[in-house]
KEBAPA-422457 format. One record per residue: x negated, y, z negated of N, C-alpha, C, O, CB in turn. Coordinates in pm, whole numbers, padded with zeros to 5 digits, always signed. Glycine has a CB too. Example, Ala and Ser with C-alpha at 12.3 -4.5 7.8 and 13.67 -1.06 7.14 Angstrom:
<pts>
-01319-00569-00780-01230-00450-00780-01320-00330-00780-01424-00332-00846-01131-00447-00905/-01285-00225-00708-01367-00106-00714-01290+00003-00787-01341+00114-00804-01408-00060-00572/
</pts>
This chain:
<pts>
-28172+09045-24942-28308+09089-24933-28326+09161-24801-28258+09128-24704-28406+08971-24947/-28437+09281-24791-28411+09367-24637-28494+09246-24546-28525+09128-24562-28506+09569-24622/-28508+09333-24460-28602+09211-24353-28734+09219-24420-28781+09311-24487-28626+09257-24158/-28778+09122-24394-28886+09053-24458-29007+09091-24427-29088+09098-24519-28885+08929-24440/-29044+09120-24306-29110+09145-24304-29198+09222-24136-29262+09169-24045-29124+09054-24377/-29173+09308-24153-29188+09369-24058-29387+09469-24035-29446+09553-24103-29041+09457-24079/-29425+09382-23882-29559+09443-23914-29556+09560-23942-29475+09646-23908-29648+09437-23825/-29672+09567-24026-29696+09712-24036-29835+09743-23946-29815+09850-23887-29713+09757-24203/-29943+09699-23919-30050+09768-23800-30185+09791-23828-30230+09865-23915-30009+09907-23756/-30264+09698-23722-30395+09738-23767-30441+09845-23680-30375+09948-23684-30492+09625-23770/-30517+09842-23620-30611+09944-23549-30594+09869-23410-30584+09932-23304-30787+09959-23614/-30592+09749-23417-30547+09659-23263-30387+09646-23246-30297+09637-23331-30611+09477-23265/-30385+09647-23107-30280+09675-23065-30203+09555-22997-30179+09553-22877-30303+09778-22992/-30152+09417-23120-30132+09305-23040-29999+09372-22948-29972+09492-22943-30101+09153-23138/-29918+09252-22871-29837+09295-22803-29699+09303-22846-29631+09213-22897-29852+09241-22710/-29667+09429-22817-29494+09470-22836-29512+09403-23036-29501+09286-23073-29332+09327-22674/-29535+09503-23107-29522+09460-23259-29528+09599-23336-29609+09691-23322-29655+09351-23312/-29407+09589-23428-29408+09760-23479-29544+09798-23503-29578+09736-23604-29322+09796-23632/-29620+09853-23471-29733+09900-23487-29844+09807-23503-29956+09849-23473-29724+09977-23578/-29833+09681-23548-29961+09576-23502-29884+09541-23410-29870+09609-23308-30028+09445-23598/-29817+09421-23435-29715+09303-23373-29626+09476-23336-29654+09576-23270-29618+09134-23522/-29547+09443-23395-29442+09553-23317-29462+09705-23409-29430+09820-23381-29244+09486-23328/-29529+09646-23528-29565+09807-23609-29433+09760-23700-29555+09764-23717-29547+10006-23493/-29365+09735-23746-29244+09761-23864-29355+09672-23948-29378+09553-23931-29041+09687-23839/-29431+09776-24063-29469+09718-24190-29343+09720-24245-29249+09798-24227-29578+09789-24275/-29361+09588-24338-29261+09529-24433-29266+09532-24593-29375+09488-24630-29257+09397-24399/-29197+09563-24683-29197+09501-24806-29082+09521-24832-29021+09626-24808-29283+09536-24904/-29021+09383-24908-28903+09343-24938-28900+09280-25083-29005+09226-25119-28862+09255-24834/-28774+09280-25188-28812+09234-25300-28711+09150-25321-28630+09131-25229-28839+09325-25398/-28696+09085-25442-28594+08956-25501-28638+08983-25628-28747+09012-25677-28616+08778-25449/-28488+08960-25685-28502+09006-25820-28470+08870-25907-28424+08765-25861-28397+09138-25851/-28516+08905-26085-28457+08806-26131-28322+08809-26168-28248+08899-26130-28517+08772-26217/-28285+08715-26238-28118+08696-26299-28055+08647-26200-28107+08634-26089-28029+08830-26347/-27898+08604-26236-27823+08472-26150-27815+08537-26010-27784+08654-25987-27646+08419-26212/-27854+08420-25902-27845+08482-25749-27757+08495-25750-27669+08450-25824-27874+08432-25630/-27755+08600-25624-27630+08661-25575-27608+08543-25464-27678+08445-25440-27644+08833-25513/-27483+08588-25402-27437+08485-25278-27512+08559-25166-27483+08676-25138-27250+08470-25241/-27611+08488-25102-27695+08524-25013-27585+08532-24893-27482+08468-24871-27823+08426-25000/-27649+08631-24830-27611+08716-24707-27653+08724-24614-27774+08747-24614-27607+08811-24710/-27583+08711-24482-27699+08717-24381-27766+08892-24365-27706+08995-24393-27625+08655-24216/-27899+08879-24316-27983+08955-24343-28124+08946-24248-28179+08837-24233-27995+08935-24476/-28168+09046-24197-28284+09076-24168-28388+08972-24211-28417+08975-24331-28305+09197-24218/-28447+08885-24138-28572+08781-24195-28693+08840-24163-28786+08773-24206-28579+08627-24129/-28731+08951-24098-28855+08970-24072-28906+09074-24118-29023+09055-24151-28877+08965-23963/-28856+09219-24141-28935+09279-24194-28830+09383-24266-28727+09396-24201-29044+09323-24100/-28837+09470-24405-28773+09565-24399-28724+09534-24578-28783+09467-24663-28665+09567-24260/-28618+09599-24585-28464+09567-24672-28344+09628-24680-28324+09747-24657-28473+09569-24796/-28225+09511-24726-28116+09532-24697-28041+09401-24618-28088+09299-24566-28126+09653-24631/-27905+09451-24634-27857+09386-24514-27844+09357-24366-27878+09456-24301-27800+09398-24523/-27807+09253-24289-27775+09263-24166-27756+09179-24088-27743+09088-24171-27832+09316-24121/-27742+09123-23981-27700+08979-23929-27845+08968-23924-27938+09044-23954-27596+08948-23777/-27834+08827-23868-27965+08740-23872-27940+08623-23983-27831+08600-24036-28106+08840-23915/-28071+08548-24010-28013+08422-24098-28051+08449-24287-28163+08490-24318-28113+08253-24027/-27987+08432-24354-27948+08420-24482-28072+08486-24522-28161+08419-24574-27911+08275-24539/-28086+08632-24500-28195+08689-24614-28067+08753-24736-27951+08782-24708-28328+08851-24530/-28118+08760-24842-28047+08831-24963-28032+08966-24925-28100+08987-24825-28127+08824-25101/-27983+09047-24955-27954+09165-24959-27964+09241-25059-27870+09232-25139-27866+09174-24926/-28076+09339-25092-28056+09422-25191-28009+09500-25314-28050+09541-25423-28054+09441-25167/-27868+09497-25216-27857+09611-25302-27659+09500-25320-27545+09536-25352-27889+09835-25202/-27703+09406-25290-27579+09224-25361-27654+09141-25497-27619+09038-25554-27579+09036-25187/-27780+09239-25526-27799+09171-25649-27776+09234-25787-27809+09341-25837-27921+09130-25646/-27692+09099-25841-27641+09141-25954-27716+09145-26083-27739+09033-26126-27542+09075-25968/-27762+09248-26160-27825+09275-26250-27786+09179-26428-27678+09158-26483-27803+09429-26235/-27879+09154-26455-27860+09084-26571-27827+09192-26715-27857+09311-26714-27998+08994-26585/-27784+09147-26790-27750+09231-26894-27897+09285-26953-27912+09406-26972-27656+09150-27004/-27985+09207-26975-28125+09278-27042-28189+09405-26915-28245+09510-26944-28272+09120-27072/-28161+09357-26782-28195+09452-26695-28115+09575-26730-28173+09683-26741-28176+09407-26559/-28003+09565-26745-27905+09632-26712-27950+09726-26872-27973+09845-26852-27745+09535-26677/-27956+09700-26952-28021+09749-27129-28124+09849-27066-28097+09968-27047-28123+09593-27255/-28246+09790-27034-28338+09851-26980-28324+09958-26927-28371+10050-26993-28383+09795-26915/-28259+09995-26798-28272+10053-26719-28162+10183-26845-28220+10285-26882-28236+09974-26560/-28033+10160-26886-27978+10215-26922-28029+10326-27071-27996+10424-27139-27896+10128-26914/-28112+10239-27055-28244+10275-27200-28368+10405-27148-28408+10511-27196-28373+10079-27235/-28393+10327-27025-28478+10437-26932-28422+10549-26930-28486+10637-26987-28496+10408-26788/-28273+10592-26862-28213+10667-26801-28161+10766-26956-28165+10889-26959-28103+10582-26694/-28127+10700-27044-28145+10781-27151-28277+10872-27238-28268+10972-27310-28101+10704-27217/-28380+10801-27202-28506+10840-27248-28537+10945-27136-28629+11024-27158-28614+10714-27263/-28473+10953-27029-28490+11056-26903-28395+11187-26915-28402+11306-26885-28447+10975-26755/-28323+11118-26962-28222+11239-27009-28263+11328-27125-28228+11442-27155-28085+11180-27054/-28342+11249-27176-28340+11357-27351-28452+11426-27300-28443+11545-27329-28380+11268-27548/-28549+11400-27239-28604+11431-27200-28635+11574-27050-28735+11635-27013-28612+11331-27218/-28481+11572-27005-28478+11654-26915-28542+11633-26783-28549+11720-26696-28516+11747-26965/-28585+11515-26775-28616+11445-26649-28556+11460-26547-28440+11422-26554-28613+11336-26653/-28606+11523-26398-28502+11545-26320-28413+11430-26215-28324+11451-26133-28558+11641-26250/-28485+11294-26261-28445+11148-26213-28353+11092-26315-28300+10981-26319-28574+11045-26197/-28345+11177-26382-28195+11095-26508-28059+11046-26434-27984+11109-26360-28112+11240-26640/-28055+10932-26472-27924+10870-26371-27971+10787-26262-27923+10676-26245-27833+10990-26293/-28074+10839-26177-28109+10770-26061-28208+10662-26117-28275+10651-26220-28170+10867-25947/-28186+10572-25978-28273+10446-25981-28365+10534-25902-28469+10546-25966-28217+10285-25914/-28370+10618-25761-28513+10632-25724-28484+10789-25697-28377+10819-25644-28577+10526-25584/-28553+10866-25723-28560+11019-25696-28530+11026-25523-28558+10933-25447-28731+11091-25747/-28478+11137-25488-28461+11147-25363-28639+11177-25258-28731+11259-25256-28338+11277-25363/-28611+11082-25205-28804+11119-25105-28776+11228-25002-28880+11250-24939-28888+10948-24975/-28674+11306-24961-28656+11426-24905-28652+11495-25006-28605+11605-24976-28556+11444-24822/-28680+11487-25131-28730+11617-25171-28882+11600-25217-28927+11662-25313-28638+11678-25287/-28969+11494-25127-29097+11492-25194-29179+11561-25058-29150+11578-24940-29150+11320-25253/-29296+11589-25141-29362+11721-25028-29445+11611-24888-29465+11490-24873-29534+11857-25145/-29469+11716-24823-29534+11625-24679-29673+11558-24692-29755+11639-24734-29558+11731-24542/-29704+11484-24677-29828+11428-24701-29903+11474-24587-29841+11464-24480-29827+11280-24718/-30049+11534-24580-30136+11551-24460-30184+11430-24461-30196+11362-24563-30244+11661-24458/-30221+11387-24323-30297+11270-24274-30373+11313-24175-30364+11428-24131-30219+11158-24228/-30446+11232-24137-30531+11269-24000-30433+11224-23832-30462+11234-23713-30704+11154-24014/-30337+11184-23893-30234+11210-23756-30157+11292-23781-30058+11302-23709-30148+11102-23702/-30169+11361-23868-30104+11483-23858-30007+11480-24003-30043+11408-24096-30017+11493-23704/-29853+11581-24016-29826+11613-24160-29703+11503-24124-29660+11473-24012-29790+11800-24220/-29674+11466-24223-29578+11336-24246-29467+11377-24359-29493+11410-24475-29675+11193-24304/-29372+11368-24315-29225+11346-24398-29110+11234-24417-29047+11168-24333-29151+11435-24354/-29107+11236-24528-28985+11118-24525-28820+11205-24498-28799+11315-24550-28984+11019-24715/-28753+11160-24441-28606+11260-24456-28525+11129-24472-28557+11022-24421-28545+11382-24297/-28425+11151-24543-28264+11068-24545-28214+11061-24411-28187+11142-24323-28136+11152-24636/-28209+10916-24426-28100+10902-24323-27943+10938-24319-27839+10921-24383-28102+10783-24303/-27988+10992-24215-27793+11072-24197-27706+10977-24083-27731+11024-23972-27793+11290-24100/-27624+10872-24072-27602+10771-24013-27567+10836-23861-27608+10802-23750-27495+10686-24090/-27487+10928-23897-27394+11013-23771-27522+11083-23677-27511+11121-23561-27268+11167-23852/-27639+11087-23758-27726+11163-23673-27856+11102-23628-27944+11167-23572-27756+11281-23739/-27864+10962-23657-28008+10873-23683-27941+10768-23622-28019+10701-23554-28078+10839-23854/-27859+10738-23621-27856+10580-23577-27870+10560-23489-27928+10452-23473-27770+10506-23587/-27831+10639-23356-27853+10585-23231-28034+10552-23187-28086+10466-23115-27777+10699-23133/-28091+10665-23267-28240+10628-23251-28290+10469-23326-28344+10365-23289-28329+10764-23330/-28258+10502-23400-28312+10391-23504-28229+10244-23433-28282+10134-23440-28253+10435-23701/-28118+10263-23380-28069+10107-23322-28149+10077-23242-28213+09971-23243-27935+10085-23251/-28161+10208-23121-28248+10181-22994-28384+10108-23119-28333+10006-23165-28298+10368-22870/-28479+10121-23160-28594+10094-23215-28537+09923-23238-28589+09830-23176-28639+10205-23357/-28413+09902-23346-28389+09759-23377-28377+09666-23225-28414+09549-23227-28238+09751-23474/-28334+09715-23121-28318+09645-23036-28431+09606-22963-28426+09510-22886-28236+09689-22977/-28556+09688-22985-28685+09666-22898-28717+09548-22974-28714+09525-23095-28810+09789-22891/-28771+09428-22797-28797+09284-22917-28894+09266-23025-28885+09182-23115-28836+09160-22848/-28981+09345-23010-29057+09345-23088-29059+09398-23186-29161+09390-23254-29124+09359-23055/-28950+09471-23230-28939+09503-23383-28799+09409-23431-28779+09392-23551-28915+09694-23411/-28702+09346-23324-28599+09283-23362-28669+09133-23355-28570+09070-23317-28467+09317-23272/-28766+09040-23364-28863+08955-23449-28857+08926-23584-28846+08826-23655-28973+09003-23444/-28871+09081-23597-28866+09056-23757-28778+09101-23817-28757+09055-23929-28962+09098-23830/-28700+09198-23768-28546+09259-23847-28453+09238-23824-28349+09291-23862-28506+09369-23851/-28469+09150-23752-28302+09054-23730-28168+09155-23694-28053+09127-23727-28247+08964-23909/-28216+09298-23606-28090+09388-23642-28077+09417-23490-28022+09527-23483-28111+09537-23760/-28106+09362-23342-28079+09409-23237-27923+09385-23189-27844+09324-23262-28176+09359-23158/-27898+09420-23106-27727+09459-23090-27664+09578-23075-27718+09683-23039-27656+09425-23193/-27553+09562-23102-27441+09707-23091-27549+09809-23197-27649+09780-23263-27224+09671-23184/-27492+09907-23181-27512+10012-23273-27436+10024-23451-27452+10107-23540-27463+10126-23182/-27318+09848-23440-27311+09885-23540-27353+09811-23616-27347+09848-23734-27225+09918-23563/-27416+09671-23586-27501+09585-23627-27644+09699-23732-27694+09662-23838-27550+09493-23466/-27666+09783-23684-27769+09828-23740-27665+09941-23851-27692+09947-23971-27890+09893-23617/-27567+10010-23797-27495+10063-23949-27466+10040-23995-27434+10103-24096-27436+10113-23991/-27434+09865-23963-27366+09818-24083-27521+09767-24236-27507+09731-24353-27250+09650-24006/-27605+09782-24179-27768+09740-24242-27777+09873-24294-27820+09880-24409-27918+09691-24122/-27749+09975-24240-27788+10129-24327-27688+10159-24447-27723+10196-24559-27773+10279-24215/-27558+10137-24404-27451+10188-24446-27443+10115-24596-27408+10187-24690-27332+10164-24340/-27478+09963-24625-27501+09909-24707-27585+09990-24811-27554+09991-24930-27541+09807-24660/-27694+10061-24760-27755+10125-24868-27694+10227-24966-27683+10235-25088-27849+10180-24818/-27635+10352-24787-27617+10479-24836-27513+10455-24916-27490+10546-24995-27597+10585-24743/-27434+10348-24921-27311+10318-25020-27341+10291-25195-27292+10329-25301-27242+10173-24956/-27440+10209-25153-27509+10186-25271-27512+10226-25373-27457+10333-25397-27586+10192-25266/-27583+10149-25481-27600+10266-25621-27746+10338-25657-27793+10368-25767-27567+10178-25774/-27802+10355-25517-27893+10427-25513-28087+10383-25529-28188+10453-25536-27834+10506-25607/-28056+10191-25529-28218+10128-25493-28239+10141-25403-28343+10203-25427-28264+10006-25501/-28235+10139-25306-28252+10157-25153-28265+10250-25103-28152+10296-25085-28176+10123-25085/-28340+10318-25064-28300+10485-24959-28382+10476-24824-28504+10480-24809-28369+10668-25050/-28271+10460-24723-28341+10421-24567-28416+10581-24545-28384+10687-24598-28190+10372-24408/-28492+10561-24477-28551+10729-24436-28629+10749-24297-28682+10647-24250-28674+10785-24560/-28640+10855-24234-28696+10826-24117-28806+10905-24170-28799+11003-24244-28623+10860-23978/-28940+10831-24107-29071+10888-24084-29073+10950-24009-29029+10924-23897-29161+10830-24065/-29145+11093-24054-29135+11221-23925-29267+11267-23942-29308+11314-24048-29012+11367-23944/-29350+11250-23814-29517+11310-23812-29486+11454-23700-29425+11470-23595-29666+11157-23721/-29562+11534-23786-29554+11634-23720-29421+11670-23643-29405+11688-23522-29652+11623-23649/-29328+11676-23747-29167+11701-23650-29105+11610-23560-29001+11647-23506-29173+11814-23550/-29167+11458-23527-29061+11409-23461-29133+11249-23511-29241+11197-23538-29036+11464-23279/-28945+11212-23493-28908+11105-23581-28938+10965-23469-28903+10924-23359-28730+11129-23642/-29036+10924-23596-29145+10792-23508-29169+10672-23584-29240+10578-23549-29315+10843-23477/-29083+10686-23721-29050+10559-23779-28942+10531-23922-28899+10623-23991-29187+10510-23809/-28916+10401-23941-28835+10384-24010-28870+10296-24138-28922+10186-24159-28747+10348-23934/-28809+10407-24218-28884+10329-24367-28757+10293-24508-28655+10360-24529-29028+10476-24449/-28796+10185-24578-28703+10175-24669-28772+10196-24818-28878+10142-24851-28632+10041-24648/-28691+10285-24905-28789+10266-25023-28681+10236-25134-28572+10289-25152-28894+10409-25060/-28748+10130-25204-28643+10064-25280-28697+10022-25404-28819+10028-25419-28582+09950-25211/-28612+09974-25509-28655+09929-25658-28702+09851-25595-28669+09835-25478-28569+09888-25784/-28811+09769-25664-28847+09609-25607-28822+09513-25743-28820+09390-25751-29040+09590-25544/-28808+09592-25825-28801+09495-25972-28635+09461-26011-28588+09384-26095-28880+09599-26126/-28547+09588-25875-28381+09516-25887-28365+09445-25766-28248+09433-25728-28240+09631-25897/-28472+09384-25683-28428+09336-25595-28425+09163-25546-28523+09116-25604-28479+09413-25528/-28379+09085-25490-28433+08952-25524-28587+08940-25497-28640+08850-25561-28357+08844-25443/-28658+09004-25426-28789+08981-25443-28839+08926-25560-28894+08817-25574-28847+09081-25423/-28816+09013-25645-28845+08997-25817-28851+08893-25881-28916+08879-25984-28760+09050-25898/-28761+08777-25812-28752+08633-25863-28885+08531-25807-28916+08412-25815-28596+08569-25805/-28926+08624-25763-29090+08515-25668-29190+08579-25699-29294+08521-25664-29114+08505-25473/-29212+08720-25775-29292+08736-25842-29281+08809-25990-29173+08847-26036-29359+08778-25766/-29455+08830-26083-29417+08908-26198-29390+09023-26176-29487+09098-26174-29496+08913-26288/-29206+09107-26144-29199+09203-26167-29204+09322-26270-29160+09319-26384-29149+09188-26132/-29256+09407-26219-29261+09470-26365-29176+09633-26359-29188+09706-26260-29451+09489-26415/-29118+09661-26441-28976+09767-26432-29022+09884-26377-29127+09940-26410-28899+09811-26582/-28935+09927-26284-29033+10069-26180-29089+10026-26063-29095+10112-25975-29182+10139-26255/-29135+09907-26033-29231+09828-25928-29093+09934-25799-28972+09958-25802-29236+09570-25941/-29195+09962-25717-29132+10004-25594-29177+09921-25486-29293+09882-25484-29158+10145-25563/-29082+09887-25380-29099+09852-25274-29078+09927-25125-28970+09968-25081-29043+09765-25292/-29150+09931-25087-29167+09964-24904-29129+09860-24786-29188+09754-24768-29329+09987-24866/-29017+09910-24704-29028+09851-24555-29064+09952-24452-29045+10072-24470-28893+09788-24508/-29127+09892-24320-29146+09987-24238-29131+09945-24108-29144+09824-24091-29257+10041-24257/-29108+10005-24021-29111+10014-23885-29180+10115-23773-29120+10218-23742-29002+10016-23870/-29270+10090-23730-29347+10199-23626-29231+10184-23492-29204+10077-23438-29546+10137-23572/-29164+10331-23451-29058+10295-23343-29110+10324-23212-29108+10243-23119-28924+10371-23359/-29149+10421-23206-29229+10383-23012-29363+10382-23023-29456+10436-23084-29205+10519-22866/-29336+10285-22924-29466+10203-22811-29571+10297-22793-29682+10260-22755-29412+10162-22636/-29542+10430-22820-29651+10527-22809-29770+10539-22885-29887+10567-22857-29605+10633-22821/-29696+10504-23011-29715+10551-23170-29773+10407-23254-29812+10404-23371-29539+10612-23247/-29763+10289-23154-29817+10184-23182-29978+10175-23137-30032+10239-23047-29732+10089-23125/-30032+10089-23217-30190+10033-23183-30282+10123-23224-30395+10108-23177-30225+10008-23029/-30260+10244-23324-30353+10355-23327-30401+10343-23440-30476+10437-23467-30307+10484-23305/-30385+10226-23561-30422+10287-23682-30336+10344-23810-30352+10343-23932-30484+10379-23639/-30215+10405-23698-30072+10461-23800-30034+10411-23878-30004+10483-23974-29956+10478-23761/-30004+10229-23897-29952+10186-23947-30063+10213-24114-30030+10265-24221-29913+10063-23866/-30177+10162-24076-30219+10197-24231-30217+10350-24234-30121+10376-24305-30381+10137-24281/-30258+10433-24205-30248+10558-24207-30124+10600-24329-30152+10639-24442-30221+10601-24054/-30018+10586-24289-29859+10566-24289-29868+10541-24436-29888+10619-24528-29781+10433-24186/-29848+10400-24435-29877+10309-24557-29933+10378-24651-29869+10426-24746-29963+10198-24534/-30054+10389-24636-30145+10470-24732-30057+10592-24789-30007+10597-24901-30287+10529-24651/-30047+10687-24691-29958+10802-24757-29815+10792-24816-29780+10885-24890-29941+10897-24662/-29724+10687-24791-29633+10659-24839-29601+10647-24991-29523+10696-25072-29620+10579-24782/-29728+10532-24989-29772+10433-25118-29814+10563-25205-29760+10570-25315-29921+10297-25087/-29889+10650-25175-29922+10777-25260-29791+10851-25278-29733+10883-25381-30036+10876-25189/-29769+10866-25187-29592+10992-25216-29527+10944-25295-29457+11018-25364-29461+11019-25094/-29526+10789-25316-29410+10737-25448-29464+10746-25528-29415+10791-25632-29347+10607-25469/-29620+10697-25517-29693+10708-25695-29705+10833-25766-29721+10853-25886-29855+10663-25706/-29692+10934-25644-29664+11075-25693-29562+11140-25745-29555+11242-25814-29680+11140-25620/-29443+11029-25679-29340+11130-25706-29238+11067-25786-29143+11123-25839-29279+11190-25581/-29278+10903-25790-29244+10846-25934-29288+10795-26051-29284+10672-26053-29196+10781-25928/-29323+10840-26134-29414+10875-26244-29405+10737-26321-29498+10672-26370-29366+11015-26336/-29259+10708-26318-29303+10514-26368-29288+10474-26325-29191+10404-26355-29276+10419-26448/-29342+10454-26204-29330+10350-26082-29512+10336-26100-29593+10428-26081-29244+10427-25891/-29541+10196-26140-29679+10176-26190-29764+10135-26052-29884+10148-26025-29682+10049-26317/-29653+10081-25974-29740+10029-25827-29632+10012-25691-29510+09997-25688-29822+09847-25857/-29715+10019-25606-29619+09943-25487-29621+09838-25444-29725+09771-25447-29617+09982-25382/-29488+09785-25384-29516+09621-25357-29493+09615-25205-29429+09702-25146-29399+09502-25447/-29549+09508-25144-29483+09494-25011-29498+09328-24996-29583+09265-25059-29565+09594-24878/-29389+09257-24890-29421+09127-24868-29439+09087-24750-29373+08983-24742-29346+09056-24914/-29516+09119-24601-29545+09111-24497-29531+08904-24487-29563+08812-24563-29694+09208-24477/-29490+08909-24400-29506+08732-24348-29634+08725-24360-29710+08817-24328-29460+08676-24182/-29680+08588-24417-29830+08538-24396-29868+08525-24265-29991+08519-24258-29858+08406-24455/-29823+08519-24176-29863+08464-24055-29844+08614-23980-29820+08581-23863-29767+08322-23999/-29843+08701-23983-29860+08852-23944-30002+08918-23973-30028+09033-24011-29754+08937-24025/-30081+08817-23944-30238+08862-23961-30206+09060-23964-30173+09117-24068-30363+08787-23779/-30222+09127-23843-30270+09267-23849-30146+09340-23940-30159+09456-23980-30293+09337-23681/-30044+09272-23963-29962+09296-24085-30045+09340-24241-30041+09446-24304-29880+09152-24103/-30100+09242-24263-30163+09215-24393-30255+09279-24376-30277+09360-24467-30195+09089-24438/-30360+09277-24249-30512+09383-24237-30443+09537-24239-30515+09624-24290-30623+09356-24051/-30318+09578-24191-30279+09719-24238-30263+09742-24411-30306+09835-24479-30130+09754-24162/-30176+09610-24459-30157+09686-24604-30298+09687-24679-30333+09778-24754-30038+09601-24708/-30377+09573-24648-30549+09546-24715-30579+09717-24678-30564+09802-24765-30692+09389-24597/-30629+09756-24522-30660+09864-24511-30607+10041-24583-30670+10145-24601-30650+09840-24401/-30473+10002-24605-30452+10156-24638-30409+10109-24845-30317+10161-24908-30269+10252-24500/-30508+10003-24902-30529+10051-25007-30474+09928-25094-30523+09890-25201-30471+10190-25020/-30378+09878-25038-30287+09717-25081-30401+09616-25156-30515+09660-25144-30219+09613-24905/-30393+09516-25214-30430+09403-25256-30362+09277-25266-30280+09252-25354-30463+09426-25345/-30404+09182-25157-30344+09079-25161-30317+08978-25278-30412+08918-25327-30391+09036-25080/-30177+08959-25327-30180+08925-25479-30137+08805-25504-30142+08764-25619-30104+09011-25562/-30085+08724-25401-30057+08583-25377-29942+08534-25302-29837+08599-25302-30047+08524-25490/-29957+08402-25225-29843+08400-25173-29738+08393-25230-29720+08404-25351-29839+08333-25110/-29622+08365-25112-29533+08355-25228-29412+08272-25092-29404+08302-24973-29485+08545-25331/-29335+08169-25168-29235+08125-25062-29108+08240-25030-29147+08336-25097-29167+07977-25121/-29013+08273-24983-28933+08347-24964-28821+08273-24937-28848+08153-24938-28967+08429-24884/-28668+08305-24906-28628+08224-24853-28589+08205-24713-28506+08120-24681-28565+08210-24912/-28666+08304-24601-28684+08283-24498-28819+08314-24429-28833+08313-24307-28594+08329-24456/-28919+08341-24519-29082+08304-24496-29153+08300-24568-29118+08349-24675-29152+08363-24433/-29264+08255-24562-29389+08209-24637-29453+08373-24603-29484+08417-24492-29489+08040-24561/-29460+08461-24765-29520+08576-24752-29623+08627-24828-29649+08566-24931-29443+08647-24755/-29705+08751-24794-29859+08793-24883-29821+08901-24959-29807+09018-24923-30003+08847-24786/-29805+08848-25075-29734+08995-25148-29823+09080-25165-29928+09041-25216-29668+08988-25291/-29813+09177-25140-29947+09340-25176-29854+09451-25249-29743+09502-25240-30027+09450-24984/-29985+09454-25333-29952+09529-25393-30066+09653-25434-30171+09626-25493-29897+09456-25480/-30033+09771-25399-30095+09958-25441-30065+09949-25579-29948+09935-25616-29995+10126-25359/-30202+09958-25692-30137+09951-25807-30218+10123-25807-30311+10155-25732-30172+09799-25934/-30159+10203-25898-30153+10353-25945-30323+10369-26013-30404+10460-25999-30003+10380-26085/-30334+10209-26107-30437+10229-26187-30576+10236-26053-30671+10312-26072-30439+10092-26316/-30570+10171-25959-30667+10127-25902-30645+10207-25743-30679+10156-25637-30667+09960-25916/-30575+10355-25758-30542+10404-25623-30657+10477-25529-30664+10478-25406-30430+10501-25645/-30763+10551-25647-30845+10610-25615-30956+10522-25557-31030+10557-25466-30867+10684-25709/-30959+10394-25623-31087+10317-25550-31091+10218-25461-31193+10158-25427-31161+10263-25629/-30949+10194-25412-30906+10119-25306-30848+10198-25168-30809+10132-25072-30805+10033-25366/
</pts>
């Protein structure tokens, strides 16, 4: 499972927190069907792998045969169809357009390891985002958490948040209905999940984090057509965590145990985007 949960940010600026707490909004998922052999992993905010204590890992869960029908059922109905996501679990988000915000124009880009990591470690190592992502250390402590993805079979796609041309946070967008999340709540096929991280201290306490959120949560509902909602699972105890996802549109949908925190699952549903 990625890190668990990483703030995402209210408008107050507690101390040293990805964008509330440290600003890394979180959503992380668990899937159903037989666990995988849990991994150590990120406990605080995010997804994926990485040291830290026994979160699941993503993209180590093994799919059940009816999942596995499903999806293979999808990907055919995408194909006859001429769908340009045929094959993939998630469309690429560098090729989805920039979202305007009132902090300005926002892009997601792929992470390129050889060219991102040194930023993005520096970010895991600040304490206040390594709280919740369990990924401070060498530089390869954190590739070995990326590298897991880009290897992948394609639920996961790490990406850096880029406002107005420079790169100011770190986001994961992932199936949430193949992930262990899924086993702690009703997933439903398509459910996408979000992790996040606000990376400098600059860019914290302003609001960004929902800002962010908000436009994110729209760019997937936009740009994945059966992806019915977004999920996220912030720690319960990350108050301006939860007041960012409430604020940029989320609904708190119940707790839920985890297996390394007690979390508020939210969820952006598509039907209810315009009036939340």
């Amino acid at each position: 499972m990625p890190p668990a949960d990483a703030p995402a940010e209210s408008d107050t600026a507690p101390p040293e927190t990805a964008d509330a707490p440290p600003d890394p909004a979180d959503a992380s998922t668990e899937q159903a069907g037989p666990p995988p052999e849990p991994r150590p992993g990120p406990s605080g905010a995010g997804t994926g792998a990485g040291p830290g204590t026994g979160t699941e890992d993503t993209l180590d869960l093994k799919l059940t045969e009816e999942l596995l029908a499903l999806i293979g059922e999808d990907r055919r109905r995408a194909a006859a169809t001429g769908s340009a996501s045929s094959g993939e679990l998630l469309t690429d988000p560098g090729t989805w357009p920039g979202a305007t915000t009132g902090a300005g124009v926002f892009h997601l880009v792929p992470v390129v390891l050889e060219r991102d990591l040194p930023l993005i470690s520096r970010w895991m190592n600040d304490p206040a985002v390594a709280a919740f992502w369990e990924l401070a250390g060498p530089d390869s402590v954190t590739a070995d958490h990326i590298r897991t993805q880009l290897e992948g079979d394609g639920r996961s796609i790490p990406c850096l948040g880029v406002l107005d041309g420079t790169p100011m946070s770190y986001w994961e967008i992932y199936r949430a209905d193949l992930d262990p999340l899924a086993r702690h709540y009703p997933a439903r096929l398509h459910d996408t999940g979000i992790h996040l991280l606000i990376g400098g201290v600059n860019h914290r306490g302003k609001g960004l984090g929902t800002t962010l959120l908000r436009a994110v949560a729209d760019l997937a509902l936009d740009n994945l057509p059966r992806s019915g909602r977004v999920v996220a699972e912030p720690d319960l105890r990350n108050t301006p965590s939860v007041a960012a996802f409430l604020s940029a549109g989320f609904r708190f949908s119940a707790e839920v145990d985890l297996p390394d925190k007690r979390a508020a699952l939210m969820i952006r549903d598509r039907t209810y985007r315009d009036h939340l």
